[in-house]
C-alpha positions in Angstrom: 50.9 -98.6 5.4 49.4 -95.4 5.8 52.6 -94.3 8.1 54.7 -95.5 5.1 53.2 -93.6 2.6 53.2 -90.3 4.7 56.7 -90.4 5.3 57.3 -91.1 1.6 55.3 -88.2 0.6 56.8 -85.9 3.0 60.2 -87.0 1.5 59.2 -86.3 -1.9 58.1 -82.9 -1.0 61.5 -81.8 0.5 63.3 -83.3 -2.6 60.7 -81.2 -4.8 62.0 -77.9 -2.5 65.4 -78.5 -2.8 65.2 -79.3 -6.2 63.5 -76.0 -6.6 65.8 -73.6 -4.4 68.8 -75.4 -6.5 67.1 -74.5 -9.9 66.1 -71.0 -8.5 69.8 -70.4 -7.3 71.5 -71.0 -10.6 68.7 -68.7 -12.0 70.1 -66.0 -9.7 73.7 -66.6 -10.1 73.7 -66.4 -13.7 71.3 -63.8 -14.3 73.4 -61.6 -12.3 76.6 -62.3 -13.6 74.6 -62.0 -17.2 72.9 -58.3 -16.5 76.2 -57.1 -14.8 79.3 -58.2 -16.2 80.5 -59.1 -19.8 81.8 -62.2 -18.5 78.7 -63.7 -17.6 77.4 -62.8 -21.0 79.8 -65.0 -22.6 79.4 -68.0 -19.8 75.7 -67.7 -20.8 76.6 -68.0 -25.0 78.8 -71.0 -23.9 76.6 -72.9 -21.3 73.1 -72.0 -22.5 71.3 -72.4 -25.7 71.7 -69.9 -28.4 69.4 -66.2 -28.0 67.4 -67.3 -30.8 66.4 -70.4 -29.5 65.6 -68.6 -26.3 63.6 -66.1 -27.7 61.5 -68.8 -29.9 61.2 -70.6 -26.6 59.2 -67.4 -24.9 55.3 -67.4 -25.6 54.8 -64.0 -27.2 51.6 -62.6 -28.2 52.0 -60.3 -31.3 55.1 -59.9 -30.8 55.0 -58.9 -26.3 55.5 -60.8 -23.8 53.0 -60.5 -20.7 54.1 -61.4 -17.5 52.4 -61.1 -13.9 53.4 -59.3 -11.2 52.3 -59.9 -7.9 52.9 -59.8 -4.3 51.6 -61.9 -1.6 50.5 -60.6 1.8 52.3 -63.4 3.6 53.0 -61.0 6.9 49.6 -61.0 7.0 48.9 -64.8 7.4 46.6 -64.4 4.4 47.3 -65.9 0.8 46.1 -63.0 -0.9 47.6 -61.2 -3.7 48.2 -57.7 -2.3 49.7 -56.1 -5.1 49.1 -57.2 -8.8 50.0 -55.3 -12.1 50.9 -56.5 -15.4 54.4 -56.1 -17.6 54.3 -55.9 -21.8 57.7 -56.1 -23.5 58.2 -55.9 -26.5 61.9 -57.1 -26.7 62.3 -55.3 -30.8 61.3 -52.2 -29.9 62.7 -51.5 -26.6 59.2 -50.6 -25.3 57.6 -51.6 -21.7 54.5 -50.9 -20.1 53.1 -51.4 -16.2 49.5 -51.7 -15.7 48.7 -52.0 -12.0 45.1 -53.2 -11.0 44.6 -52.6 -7.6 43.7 -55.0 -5.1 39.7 -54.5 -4.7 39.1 -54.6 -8.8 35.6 -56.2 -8.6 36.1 -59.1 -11.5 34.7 -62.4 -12.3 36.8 -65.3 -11.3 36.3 -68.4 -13.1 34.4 -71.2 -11.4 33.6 -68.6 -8.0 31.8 -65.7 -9.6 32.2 -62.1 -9.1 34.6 -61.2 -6.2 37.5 -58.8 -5.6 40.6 -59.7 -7.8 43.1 -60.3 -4.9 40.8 -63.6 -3.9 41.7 -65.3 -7.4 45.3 -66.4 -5.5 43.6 -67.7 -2.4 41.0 -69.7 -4.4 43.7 -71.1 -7.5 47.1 -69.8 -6.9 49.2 -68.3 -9.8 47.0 -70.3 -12.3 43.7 -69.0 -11.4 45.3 -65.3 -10.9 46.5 -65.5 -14.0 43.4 -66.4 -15.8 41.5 -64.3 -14.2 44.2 -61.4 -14.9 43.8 -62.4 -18.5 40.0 -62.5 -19.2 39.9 -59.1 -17.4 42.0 -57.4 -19.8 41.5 -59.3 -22.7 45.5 -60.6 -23.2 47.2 -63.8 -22.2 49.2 -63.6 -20.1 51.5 -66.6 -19.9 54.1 -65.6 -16.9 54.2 -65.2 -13.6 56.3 -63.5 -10.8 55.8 -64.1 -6.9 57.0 -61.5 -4.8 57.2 -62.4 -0.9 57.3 -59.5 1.1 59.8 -60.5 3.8 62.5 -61.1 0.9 61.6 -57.9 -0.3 62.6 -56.6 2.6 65.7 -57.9 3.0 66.8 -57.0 -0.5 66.3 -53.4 0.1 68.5 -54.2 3.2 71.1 -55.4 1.1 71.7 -52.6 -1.5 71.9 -50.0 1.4 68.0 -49.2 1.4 66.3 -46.7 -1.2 66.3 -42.5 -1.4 62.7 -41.9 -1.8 61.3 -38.3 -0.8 58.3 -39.3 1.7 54.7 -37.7 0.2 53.5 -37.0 3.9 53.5 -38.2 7.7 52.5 -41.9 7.7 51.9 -43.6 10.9 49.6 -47.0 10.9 49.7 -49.8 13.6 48.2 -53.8 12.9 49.0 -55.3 15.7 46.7 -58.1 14.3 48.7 -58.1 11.0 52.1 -57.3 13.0 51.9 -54.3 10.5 53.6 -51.4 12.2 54.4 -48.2 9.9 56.2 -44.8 11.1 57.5 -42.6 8.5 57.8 -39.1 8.9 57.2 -36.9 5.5 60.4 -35.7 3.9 63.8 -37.7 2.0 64.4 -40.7 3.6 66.7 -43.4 3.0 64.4 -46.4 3.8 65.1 -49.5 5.2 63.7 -52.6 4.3 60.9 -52.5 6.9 60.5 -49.2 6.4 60.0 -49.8 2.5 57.4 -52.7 3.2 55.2 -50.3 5.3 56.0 -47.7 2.5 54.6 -49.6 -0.1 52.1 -51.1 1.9 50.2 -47.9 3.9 47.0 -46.9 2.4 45.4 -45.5 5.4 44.5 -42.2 3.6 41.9 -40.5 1.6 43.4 -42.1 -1.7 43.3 -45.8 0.0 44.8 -48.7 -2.7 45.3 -46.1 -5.2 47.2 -43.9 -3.5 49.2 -47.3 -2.6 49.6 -47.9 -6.1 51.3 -44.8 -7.0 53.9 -45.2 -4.4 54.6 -48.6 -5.4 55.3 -47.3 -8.5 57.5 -44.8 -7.4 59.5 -47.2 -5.1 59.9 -49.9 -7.7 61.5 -47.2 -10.3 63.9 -45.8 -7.9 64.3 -49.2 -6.7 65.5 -50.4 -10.0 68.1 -47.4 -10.4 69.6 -47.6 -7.6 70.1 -51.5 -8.2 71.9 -50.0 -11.4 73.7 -47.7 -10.3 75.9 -49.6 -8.2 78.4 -53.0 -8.5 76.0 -56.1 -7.4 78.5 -58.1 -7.9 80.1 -57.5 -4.5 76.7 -57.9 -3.0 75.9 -61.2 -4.6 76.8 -63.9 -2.0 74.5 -62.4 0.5 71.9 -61.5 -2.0 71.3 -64.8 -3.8 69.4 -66.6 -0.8 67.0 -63.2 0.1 66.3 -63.3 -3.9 65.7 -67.5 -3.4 62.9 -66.3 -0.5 61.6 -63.2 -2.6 60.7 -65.0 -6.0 59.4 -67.6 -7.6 58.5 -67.5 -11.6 57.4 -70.0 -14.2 60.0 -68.3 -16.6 63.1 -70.8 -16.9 66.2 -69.7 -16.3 67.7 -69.3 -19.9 64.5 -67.0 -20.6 65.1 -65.2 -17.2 68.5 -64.6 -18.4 67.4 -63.1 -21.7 65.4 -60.8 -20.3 68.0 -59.7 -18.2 70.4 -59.2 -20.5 67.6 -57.2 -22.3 66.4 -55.0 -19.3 69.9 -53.8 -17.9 69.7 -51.3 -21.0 66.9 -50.0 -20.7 65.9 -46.8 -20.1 63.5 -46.6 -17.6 62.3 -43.1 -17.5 60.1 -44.7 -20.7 58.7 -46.8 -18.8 54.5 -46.5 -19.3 52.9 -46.8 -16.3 49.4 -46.6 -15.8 46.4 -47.9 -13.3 43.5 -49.6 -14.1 40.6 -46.6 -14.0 37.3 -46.7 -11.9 35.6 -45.6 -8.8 35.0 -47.1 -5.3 31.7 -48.5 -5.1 29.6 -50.6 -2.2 27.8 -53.7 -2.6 26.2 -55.6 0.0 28.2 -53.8 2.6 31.5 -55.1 1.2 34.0 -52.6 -1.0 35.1 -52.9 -4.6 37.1 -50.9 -7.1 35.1 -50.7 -10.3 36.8 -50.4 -13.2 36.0 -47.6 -16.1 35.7 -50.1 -18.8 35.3 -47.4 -21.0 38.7 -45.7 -20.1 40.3 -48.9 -19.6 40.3 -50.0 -23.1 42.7 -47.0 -24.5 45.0 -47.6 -21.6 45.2 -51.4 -22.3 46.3 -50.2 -26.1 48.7 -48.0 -25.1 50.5 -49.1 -22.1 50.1 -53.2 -23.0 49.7 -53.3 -26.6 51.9 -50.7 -27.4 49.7 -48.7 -29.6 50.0 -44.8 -29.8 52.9 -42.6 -28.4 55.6 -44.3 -26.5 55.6 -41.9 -23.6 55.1 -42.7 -19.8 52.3 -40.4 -19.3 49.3 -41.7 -21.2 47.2 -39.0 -22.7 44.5 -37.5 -21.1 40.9 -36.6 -22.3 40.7 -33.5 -23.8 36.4 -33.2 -22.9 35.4 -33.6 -19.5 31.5 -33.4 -17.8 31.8 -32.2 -14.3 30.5 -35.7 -13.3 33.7 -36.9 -14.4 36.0 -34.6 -12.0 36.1 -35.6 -8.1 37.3 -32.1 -6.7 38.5 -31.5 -3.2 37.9 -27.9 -1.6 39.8 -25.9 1.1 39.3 -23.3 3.0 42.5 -21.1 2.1 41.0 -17.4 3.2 40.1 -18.1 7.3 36.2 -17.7 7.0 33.8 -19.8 8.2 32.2 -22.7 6.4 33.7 -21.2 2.6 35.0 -24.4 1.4 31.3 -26.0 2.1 29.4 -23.0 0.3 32.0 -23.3 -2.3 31.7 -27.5 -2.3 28.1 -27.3 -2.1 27.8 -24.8 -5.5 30.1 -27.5 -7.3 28.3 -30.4 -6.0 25.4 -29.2 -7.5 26.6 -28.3 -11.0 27.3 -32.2 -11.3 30.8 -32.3 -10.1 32.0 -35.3 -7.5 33.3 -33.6 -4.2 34.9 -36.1 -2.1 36.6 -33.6 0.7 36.5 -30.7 2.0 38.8 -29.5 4.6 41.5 -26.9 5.7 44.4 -25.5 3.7 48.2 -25.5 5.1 47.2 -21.4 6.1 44.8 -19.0 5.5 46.7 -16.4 3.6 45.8 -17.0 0.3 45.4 -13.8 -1.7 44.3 -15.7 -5.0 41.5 -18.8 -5.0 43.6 -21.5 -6.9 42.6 -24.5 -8.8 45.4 -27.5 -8.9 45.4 -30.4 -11.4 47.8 -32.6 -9.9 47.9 -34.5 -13.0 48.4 -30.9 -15.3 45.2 -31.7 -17.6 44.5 -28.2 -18.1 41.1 -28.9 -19.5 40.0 -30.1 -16.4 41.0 -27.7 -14.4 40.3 -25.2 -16.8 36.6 -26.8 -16.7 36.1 -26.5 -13.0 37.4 -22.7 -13.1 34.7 -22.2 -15.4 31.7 -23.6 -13.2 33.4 -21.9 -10.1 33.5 -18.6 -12.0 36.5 -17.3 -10.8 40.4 -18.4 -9.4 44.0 -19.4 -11.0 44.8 -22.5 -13.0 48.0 -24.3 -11.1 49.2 -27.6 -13.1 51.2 -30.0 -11.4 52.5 -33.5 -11.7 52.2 -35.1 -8.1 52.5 -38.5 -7.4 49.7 -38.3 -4.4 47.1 -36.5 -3.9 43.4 -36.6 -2.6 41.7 -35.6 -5.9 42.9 -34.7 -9.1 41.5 -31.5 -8.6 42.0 -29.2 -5.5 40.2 -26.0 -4.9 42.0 -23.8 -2.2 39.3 -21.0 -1.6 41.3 -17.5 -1.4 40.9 -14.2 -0.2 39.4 -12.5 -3.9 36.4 -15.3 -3.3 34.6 -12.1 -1.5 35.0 -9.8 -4.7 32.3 -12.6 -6.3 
């Protein structure tokens, strides 16, 4: 008996799967055809219900839809979500926003307490994730997409790799985690491989936020270069890497709509934004804490669609220097400078978290670099320092948003 109802189970799971893969595969097929040529539009009209029925079909909440994004470290052998950020369309007026939270985001998962964020998926699956995603920003969200890491890599195999222009040097072996990463700084062309262990290096000074922004960065350049070319050539090999890349509780009709939306797009309007905090230490374990306080205005701009619809999301216009994390370099050649100078700014309240070398030492002029261009912080360290040049640039990596390189007019002071 016991034999018996084994082998039925196990036959009922492998219906289930191919049940599943069949559903997922027509999902593909027409979502494709839909986003990329006209006549897939009008097999969709003729096959499928009609867009308003699709649209009333799609839980919205005033007026967006929210769906999850996540990625599970599966090379790892863990069931972990390893990357996790949140979508908000709003379908009417063409407006989308990205809010990534990074891994570590110390939260309170229902029924296990407080824990990182990326447990929520080993404890409940999408379900709890979800939930847990949704009391920590304060929307429902109602959708979910899986991302498995080895179709991601072959997908970016299959549309000839992506251009991206390498931040710096980044070489990382796992042999544990058969994670093996070696990418020289510059413009590559990057495989699929050598995508995953782009998107997946954080062995820096920046960490999971450093991650973040170059997942970011990927997934944009990603997305054009899916654009600008003909998938339709490319779709016989690309439909089973998609089947092993995704899975989503959106049906197919409403996968379509969206589609059908996103293909005209534009996504340089894109909002991005990540969740802000600090790294903090509890009982010998790591956490990202979350600025609650800063949080808020993001959530209203970049999920709710409140305020300007720009990608950049305003910065504060008052900082305090305990506010500012500031790395200083030694830019002029002498001896211990970038300490005296990161001692004299630690102790006018401001957070130095490196000090270190810069490229040379021939730098005439001290500067002061916002990597984000907020001028008022930068402008707000220059006055504590007492002395340099405001530089503002918009870098997608750095070790703090501020960097003070030390120069050679520091001995006029």
């Amino acid at each position: 008996m016991d034999k018996m109802l084994l082998d039925y189970s196990r036959q009922k799971r492998l219906y289930e799967k191919r049940k599943r893969r069949r559903k997922i595969l027509l999902i593909v097929v027409v979502v494709v055809l839909a986003a990329l040529v006209g006549g897939g539009i009008k097999l969709y009209k003729t096959v499928f219900p009609s867009e308003e029925e699709v649209a009333r079909s799609i839980q919205k909440v005033n007026g967006r839809i929210y769906i999850l994004l996540f990625g599970v470290d599966d090379v790892e052998g863990s069931h972990r979500s390893d990357t996790i950020g949140v979508v908000s369309i709003d379908l009417g007026k063409k407006d989308i926003g990205v809010l990534s939270i990074p891994r570590d985001t110390r939260v309170r998962v229902p029924g296990r307490g407080w824990t990182k964020i990326n447990h929520a998926y080993a404890y409940g699956g999408e379900k709890l994730l979800a939930r847990t995603v949704s009391d920590f920003i304060g929307v429902p969200v109602n959708y979910y997409i899986k991302i498995n890491y080895k179709g991601f890599m072959d997908i970016v195999d299959m549309i000839g790799g992506v251009r991206i222009n390498v931040e710096k040097n980044m070489h990382y072996v796992d042999k544990a985690g058969h994670l093996y990463i070696n990418i020289s700084k510059g413009e590559h062309v990057l495989s699929g491989k050598e995508a995953l262990g782009y998107v997946r290096f954080r062995h820096d000074a920046l960490g999971d936020i450093g991650r973040i922004k170059r997942q970011q960065k990927f997934i944009m350049a990603m997305l054009n270069k899916m654009r600008s070319m003909n998938m339709l050539t490319k779709l016989p090999s690309l439909v089973p890497k998609i089947l092993k890349a995704i899975d989503t509780n959106l049906s197919y009709q409403q996968i379509i709509y969206l589609a059908k939306y996103l293909k005209d797009v534009d996504f340089s309007k894109i909002r991005i934004a990540t969740v802000p905090g600090k790294p903090i230490m509890l009982d010998g374990i790591s956490y990202w804490e979350a600025n609650l306080k800063e949080l808020q205005p993001l959530i209203d701009s970049v999920l709710l669609g409140k305020g300007p619809l720009h990608r950049e999301v305003a910065q504060k216009k008052e900082y305090k220097p305990a506010e500012v994390p500031v790395e200083v370099l030694n830019g002029c050649g002498v001896g211990g400078i970038a300490a005296k100078f990161g001692n004299m700014l630690k102790d006018k309240g401001f957070k130095v978290v490196a000090v270190g070398n810069a490229k040379h030492f021939n730098y005439a002029k001290t500067l002061i670099i916002d990597h984000q261009s907020v001028k008022e912080r930068a402008e707000l360290v220059k006055k504590n320092l007492g002395f340099g040049k405001v530089v503002l640039k918009k870098d997608e990596v750095f070790v703090a948003p501020v960097t003070v390189i030390i120069g050679k007019d520091f001995k006029r002071r």
